[in-house]
C-alpha distance (Angstrom), angle and dihedral (degrees) to the residues before:
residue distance angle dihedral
X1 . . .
X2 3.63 . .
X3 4.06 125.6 .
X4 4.03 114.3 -160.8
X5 3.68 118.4 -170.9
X6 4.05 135.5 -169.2
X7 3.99 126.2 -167.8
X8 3.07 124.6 -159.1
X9 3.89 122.5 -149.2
X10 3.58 160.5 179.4
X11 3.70 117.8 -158.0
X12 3.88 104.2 -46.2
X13 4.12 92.6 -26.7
X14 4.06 115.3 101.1
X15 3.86 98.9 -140.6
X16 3.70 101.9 167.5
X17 4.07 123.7 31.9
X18 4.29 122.6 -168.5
X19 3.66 126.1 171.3
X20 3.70 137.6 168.7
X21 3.73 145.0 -164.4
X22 3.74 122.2 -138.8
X23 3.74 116.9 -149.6
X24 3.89 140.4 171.2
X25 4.15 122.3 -138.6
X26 4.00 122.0 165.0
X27 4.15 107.4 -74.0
X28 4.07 114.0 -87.6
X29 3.24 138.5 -174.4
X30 4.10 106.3 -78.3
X31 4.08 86.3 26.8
X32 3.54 109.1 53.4
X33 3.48 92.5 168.3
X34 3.74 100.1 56.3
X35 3.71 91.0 -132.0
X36 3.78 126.5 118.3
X37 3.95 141.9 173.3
X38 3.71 117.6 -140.9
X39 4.37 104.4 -153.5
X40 3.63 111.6 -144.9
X41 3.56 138.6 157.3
X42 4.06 97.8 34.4
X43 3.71 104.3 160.9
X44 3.70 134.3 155.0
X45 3.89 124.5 -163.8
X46 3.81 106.3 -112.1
X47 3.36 96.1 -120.8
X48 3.88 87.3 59.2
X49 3.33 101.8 54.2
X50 4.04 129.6 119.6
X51 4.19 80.1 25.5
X52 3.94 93.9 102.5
X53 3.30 98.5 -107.9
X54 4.26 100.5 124.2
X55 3.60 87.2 48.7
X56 4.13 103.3 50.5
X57 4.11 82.1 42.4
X58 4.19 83.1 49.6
X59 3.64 87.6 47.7
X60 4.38 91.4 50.4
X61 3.97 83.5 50.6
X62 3.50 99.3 50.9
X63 3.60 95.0 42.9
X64 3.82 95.6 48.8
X65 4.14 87.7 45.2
X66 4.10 88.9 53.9
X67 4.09 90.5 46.8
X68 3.98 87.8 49.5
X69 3.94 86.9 52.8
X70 3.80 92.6 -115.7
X71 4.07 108.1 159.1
X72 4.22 94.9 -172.0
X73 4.14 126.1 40.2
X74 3.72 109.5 -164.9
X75 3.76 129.2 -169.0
X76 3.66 137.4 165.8
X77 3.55 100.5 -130.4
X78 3.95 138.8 -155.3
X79 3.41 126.9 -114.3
X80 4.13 88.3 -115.2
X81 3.84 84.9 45.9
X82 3.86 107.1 53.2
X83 4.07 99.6 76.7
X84 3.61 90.1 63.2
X85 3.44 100.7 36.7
X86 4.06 75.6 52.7
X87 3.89 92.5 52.8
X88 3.23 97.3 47.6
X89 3.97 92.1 52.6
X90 3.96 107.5 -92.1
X91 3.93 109.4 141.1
X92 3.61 119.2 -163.2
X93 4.01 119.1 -103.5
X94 4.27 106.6 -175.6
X95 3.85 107.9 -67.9
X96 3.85 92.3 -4.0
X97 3.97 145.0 56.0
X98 3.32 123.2 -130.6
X99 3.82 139.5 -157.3
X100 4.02 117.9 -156.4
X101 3.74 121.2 -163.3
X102 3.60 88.3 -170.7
X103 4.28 101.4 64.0
């Protein structure tokens, strides 16, 4: 499979850190294509935080996931994380949440 990451920073200091998985399973019903990115690793320094920076690295993820034909991002997300993964359009599915490209 393939691993993408993103860094976010500020000067020489990583403040923000995103990375996803890309991986292939037969097509289904709200993934036609089969294809899916698993997000991991989205972290932002606390003294970053509330500056943007989670969502413009959430923005370089979902872009790269659409380009790569992916029709589902998954990620198993923190209890800090999951209002904005929910903002941004993530809706849970059991022990995950899930973004669809096809809604």
């Amino acid at each position: 499979g393939t691993y993408v990451s993103w860094l976010a920073f500020d000067g020489d200091k990583i403040v923000g850190t995103s990375g996803m998985s890309f991986a292939e399973k037969p097509p289904y019903f709200t993934c036609p294509s089969g294809k899916l990115g698993i997000l991991s690793s989205m972290y932002t320094d606390p003294n970053y935080r509330r500056l943007g920076i989670a969502t413009e690295l959430l923005d370089r993820v979902v872009k790269e996931a659409k380009e790569y034909g992916c029709g589902t991002i998954y990620i198993t997300a923190s209890d800090m994380g999951v209002k904005l993964y929910e903002a941004y359009g993530f809706k849970h599915n059991g022990n995950f949440m899930q973004y669809n490209f096809n809604q």
